[in-house]
N, C-alpha and C positions, 0 to 999 in steps of 0.2 A: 504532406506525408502520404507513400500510398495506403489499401487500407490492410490494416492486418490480416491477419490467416485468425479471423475471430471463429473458435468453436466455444461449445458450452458441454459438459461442466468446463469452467477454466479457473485454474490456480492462478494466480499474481502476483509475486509477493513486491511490494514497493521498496524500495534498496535505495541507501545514499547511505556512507560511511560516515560521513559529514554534518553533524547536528543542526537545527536552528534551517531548514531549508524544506522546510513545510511539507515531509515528509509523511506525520500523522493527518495532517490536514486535509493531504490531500486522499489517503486513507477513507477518511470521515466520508467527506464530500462527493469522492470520486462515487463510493459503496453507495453514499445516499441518491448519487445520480442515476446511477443502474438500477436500486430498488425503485426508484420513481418510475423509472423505465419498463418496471416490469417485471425484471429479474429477482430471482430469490437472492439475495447474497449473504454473505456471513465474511464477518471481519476474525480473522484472528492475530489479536493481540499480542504481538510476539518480544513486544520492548516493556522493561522492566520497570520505565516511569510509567507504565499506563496507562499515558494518554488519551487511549483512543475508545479504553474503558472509563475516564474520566467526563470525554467530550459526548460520550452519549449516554452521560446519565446511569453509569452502570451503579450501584450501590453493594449491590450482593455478591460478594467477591469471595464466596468460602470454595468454590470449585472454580480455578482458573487453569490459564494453561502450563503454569510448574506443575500440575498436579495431572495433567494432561501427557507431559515429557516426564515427567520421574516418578510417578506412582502409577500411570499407566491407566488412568482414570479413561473410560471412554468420553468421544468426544459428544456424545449424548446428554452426559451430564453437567457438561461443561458450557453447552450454550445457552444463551441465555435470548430470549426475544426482546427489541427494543421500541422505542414510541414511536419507530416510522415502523410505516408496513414493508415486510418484506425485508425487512435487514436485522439480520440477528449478530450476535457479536459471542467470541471464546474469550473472555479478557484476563486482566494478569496485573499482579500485584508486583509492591519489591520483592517478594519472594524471587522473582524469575531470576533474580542481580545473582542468587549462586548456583544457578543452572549451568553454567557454563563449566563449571569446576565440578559439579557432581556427575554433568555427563562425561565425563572424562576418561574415566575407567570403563564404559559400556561400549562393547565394540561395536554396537547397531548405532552409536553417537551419533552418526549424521546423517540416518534415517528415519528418528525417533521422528518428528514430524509426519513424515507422510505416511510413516507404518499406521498411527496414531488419526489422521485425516483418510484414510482407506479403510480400516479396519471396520467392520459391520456397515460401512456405505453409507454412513449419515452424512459424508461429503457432499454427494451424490444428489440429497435434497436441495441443494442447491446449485444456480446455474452460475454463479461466480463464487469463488473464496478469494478475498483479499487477506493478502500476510503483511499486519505490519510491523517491518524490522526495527531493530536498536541502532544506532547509529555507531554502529564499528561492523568490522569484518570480524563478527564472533562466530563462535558455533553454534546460537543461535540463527545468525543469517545465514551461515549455512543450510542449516536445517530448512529454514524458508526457501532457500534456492534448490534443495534437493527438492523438496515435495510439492516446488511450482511446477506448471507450463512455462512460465516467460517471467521476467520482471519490467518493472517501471520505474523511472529513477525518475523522482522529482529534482531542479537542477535551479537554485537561488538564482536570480539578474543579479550577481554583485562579484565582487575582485575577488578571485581565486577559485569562480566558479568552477573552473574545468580541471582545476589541481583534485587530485585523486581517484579522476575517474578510470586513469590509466589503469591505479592497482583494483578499481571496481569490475575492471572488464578482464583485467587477469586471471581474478580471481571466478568469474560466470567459464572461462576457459576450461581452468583447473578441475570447476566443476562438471562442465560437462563431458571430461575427459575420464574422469572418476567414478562418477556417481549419474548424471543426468544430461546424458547428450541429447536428449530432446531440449533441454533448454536455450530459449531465446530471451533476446532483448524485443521488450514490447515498445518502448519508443523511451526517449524522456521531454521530460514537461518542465516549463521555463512555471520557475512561481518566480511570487514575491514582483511582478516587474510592474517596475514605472517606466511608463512612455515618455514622460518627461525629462528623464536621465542619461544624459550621453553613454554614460558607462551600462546603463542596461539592456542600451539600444547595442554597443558593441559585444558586449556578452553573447546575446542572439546573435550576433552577428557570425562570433567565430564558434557561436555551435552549431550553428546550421552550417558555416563553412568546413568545418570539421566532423561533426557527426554528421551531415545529410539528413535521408529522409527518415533519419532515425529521430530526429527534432519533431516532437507535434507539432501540427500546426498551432492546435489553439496554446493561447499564452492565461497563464493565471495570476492577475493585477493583483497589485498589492493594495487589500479593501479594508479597511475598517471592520464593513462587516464578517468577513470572514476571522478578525482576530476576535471581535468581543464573542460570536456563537459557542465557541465551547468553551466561554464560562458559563452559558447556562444551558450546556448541557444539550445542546443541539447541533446539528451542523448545518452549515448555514443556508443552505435547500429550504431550512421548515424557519430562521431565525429571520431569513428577509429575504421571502424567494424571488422580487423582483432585482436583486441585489446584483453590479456586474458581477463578485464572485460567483452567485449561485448560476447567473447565464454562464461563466467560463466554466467549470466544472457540469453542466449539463453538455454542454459542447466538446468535452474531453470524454463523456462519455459516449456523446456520438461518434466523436471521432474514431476512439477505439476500438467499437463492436462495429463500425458501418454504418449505425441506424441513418437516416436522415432528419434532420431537424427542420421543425416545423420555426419558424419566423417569430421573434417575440410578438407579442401582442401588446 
């Protein structure tokens, strides 16, 4: 893949309409690649199972981000610092499941994110913000697409991988015709893949022949270690950093800013 047009601060928000395609994960890991790296980053929380405030440990969830999108709470109070350096996280309970219905009637609906992530500059303290989405075209994801730079579509190795992406990239259209014509596609990233499966290897096959150099290169296997880490509470950088996940998600993060990667050891 060539390399991106990477500046900093940069919004992200990770997009797949599509559940179960390691969407939070790569959230998790991607963020914890970058803080490793150096970068400030902050995740925010934007799906209503939580995920991704689960997988790092978050516990104290009285100021999340419903309370961030419908009471207007700045985003000062809502972050929270986490047990890796340099990676803070906005997280979010069920509460968020009726966010969708209560922005309804606001007609700033599909800017309440970024109004929300600009407002007083505490974005700003950081050199990356990752958004991660619910797995539908809600107004939620909306709101993620409005107040990115770019997105990032994690993209399962399995049968009917490439169903949906048509209305995913309809809909980046719609929006940047609306609301955010600076928005791009930052690449997508193959999880979940075994090298061993014909059907995974053909997957890759027709998304690189179909998407181009919009495919990262690096691919992220499907590890053991990366499913047990966020049960406790870690992402899998700090749970088994010699781990292939943890090398393919440091490698997604080079790929994506540029950096150069130094050689395992």
């Amino acid at each position: 893949m060539s390399q991106p047009r990477w500046t900093q601060p940069r919004t992200i928000a990770i997009v797949n309409q599509k559940g179960g395609v390691g969407k939070t994960t790569t959230t998790i890991n991607l963020g914890a690649a970058l803080a490793e790296s150096g970068r400030r980053v902050l995740i925010v929380d934007l799906d209503p199972q939580g995920n991704a405030s689960t997988g790092l440990a978050i516990e104290d969830r009285s100021k999340t981000t419903y309370d961030l999108l419908l009471d207007a709470t700045p985003l000062a109070e809502v972050v929270q610092t986490t047990a890796i350096d340099n990676l803070s996280i906005a997280p979010a309970t069920t509460d968020l499941s009726s966010a969708d219905m209560e922005m309804m009637s606001n007609e700033s609906r599909s800017f309440l994110l970024r109004n929300a992530l600009t407002e007083g500059g505490v974005a700003n303290d950081y050199d990356v913000v990752l958004i991660d989405c619910p797995p539908s075209l809600s107004l939620l994801t909306v709101n993620a697409m409005v107040a990115a730079h770019s997105i990032l579509v994690p993209l399962q190795s399995e049968f009917f991988a490439l169903e949906g992406l048509s209305q995913l990239l309809l809909t980046v259209r719609q929006i940047r015709s609306a609301a955010n014509p600076g928005l791009r596609i930052e690449g997508v990233v193959l999880t979940m893949f075994d090298g061993r499966n014909n059907l995974a290897q053909q997957v890759e096959a027709d998304a690189r022949e179909t998407l181009g150099e919009l495919v990262f290169t690096t691919i992220v296997p499907r590890n053991v270690r990366v499913s047990e880490a966020p049960s406790f509470g870690q992402p899998v950088l700090t749970y088994d950093s010699g781990s292939k996940g943890s090398q393919s998600y440091r490698a997604l993060a080079a790929e994506l800013t540029g950096d150069i990667m130094e050689a395992p050891v």
